[in-house]
DSSP file (Angstrom, degrees, kcal/mol; ACC not computed):
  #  RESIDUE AA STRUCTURE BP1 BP2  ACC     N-H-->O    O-->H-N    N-H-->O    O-->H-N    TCO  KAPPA ALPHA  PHI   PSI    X-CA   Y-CA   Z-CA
    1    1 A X              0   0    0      0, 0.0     2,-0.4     0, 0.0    54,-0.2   0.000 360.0 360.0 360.0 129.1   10.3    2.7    1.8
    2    2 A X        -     0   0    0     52,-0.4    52,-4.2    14,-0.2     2,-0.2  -0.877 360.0-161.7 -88.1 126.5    7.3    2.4    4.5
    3    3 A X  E     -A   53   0A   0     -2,-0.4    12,-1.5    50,-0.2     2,-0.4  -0.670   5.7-172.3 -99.9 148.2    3.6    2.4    2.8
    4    4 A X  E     -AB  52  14A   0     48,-0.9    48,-2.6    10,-0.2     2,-0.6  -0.877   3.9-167.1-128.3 123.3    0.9    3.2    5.3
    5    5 A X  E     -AB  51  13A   0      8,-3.6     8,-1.0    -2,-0.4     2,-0.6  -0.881   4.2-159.8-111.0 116.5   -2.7    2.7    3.8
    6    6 A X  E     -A   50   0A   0     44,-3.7    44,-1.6    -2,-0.6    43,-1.3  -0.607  11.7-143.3 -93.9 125.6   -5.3    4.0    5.7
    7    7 A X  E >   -A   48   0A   0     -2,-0.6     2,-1.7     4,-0.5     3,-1.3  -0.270  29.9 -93.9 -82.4 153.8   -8.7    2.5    4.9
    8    8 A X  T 3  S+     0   0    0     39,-2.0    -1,-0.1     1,-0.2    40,-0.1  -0.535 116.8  43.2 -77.9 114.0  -12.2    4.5    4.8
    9    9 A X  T 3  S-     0   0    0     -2,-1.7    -1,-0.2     2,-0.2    -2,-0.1   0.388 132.7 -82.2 127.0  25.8  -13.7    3.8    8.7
   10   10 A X  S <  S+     0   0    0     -3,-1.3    -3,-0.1     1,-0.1    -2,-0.1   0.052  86.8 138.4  90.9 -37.3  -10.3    4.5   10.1
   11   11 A X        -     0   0    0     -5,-0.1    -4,-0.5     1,-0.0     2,-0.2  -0.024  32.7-164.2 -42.0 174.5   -8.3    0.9    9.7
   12   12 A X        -     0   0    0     -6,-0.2     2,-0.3     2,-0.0    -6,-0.2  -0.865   9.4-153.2-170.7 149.8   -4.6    1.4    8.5
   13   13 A X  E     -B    5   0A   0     -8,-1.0    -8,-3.6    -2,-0.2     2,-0.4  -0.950   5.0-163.9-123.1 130.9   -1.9   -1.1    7.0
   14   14 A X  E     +B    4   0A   0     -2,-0.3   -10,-0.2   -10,-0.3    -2,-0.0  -0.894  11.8 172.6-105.2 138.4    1.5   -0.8    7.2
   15   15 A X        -     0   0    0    -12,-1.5     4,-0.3    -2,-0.4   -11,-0.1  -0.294  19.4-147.4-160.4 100.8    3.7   -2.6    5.1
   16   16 A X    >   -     0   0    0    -14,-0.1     3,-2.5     1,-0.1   -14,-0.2   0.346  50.0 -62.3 -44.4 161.3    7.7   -1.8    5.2
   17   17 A X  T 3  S+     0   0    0      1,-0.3    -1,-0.1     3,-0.0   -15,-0.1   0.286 116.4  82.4 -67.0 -11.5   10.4   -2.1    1.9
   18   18 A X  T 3  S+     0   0    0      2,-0.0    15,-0.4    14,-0.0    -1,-0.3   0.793  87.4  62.8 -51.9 -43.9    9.9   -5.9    1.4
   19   19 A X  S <  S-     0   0    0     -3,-2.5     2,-0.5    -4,-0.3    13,-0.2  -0.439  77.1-123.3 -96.5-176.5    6.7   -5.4   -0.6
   20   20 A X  E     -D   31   0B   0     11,-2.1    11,-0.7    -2,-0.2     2,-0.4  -0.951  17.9-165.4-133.7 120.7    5.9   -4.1   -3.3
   21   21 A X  E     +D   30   0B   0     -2,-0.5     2,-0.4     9,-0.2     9,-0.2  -0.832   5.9 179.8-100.8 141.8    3.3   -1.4   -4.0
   22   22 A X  E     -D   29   0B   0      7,-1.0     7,-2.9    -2,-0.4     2,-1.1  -0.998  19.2-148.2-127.4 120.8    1.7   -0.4   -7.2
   23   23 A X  E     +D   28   0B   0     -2,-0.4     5,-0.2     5,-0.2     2,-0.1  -0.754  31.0 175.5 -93.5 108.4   -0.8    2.3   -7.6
   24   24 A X        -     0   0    0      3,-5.0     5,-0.0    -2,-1.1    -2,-0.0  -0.335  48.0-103.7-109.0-149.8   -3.0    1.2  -10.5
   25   25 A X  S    S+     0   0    0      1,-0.2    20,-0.2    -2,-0.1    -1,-0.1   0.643 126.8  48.8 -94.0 -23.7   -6.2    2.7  -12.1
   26   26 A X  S    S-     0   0    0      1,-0.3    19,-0.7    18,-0.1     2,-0.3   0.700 125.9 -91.1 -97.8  -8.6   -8.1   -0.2  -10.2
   27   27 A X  E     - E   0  44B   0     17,-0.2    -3,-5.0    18,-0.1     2,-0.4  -0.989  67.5 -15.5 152.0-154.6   -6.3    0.5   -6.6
   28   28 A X  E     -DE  23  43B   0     15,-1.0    15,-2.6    -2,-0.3     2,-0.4  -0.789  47.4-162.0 -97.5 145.8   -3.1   -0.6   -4.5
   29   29 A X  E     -DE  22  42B   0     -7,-2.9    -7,-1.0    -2,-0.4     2,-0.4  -0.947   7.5-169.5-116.9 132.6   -2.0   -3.1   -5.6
   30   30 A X  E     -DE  21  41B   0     11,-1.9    11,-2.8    -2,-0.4     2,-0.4  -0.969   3.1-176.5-132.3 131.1    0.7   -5.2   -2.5
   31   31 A X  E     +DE  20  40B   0    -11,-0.7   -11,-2.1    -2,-0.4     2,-0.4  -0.979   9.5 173.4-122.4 131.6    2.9   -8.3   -3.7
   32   32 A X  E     - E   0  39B   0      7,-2.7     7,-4.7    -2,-0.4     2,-0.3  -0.934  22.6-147.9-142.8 125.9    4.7   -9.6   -0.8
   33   33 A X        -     0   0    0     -2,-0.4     2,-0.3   -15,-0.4     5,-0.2  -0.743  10.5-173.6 -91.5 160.9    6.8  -12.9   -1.1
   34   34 A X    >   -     0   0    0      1,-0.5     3,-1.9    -2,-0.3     4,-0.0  -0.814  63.2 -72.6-143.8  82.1    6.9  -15.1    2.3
   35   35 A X  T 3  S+     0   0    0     -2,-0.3    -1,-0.5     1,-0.2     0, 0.0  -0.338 121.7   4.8  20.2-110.1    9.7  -17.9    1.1
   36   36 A X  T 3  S+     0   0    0     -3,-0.1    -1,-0.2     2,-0.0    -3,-0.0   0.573 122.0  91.4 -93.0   0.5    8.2  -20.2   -1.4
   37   37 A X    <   -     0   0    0     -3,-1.9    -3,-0.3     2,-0.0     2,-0.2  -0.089  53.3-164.6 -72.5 179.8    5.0  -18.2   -1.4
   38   38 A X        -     0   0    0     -5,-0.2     2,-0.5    -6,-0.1    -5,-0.2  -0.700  10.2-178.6 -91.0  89.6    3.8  -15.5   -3.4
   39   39 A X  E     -E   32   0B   0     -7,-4.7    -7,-2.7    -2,-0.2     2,-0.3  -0.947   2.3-174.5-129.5 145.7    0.7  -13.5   -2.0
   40   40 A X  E     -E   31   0B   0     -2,-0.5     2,-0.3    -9,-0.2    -9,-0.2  -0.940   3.5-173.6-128.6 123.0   -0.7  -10.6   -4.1
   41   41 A X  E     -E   30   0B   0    -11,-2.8   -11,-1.9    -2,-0.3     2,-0.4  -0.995   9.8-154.7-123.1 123.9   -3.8   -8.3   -2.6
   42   42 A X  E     -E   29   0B   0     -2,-0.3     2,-0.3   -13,-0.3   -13,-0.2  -0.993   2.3-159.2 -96.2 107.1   -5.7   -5.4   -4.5
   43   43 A X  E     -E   28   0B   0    -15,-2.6   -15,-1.0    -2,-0.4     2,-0.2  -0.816  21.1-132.6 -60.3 128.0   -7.2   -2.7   -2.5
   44   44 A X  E >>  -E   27   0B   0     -2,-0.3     3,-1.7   -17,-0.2     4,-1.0  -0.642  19.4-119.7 -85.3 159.4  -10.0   -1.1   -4.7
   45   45 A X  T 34 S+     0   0    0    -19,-0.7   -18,-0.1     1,-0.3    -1,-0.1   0.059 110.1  71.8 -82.5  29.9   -9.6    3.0   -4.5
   46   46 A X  T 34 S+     0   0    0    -38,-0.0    -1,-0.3     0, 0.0   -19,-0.1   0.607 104.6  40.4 -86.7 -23.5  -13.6    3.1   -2.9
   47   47 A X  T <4 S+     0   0    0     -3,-1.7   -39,-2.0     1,-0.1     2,-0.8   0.617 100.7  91.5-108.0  -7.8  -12.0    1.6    0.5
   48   48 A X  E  <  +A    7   0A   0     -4,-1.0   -41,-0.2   -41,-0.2    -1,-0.1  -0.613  44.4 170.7 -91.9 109.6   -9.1    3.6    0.4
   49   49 A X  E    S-     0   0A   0    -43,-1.3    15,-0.7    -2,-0.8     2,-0.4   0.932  76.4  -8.2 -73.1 -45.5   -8.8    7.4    2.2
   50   50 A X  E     -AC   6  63A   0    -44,-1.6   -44,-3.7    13,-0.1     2,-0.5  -0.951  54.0-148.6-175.4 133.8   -5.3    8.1    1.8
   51   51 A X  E     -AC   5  62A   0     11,-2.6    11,-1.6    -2,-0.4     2,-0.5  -0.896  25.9-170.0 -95.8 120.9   -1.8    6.1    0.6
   52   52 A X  E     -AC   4  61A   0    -48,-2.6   -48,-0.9    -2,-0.5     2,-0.4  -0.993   4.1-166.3-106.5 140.9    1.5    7.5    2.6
   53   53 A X  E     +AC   3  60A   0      7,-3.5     7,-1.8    -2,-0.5     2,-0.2  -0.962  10.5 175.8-109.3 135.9    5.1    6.6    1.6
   54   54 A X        +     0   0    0    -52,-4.2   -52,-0.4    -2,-0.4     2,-0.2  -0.672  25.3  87.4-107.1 175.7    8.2    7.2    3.7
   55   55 A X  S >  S-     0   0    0    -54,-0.2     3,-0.6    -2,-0.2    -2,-0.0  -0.543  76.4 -45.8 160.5-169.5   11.2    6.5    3.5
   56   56 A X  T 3  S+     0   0    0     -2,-0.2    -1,-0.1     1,-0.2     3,-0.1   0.804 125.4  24.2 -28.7 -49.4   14.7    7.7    2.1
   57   57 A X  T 3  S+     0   0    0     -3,-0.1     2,-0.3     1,-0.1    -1,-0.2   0.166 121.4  41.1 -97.4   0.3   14.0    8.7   -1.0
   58   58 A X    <   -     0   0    0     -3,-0.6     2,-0.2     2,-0.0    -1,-0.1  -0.918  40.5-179.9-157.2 150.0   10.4    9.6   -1.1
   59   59 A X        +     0   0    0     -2,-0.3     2,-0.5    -5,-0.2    -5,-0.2  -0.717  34.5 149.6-158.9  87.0    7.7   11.6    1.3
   60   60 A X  E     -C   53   0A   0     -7,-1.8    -7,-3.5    -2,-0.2     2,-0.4  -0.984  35.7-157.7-141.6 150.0    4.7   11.5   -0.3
   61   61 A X  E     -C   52   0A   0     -2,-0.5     2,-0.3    -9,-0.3    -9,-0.2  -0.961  11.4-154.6-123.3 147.2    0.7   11.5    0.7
   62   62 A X  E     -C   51   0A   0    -11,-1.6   -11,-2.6    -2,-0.4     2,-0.3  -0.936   6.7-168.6-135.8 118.4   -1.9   10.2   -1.8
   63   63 A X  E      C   50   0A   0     -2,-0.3   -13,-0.1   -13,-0.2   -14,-0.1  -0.760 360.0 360.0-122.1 148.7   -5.5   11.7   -1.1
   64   64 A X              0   0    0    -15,-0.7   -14,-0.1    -2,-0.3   -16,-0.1  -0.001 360.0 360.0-164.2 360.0   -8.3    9.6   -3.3
């Protein structure tokens, strides 16, 4: 599944079936491991316009 998160002021982040997205009450939440690393990022939902997921098994847009 492909995540696109498009930020308010136009940015957008892509990030493809490796990570892992969580929508929690405080924002998206992205775990991505990078070999022995672990790096974890919280978007809060004030900088975020709009969550999309693609992929096989999902088509969904998230308006906030």
């Amino acid at each position: 599944m492909e995540t696109e998160i498009r930020f308010v002021g136009g940015e957008a982040l892509t990030y493809d079936e490796n990570a892992d997205i969580k929508m929690t009450a405080l924002g998206v939440e992205i775990t991505e491991k990078d070999a022995e690393d672990v790096i974890r990022v919280l978007f809060p939902w004030s900088r975020v316009e709009r969550v999309t997921q693609r992929g096989p098994q999902v088509s969904a847009i998230y308006h906030y």
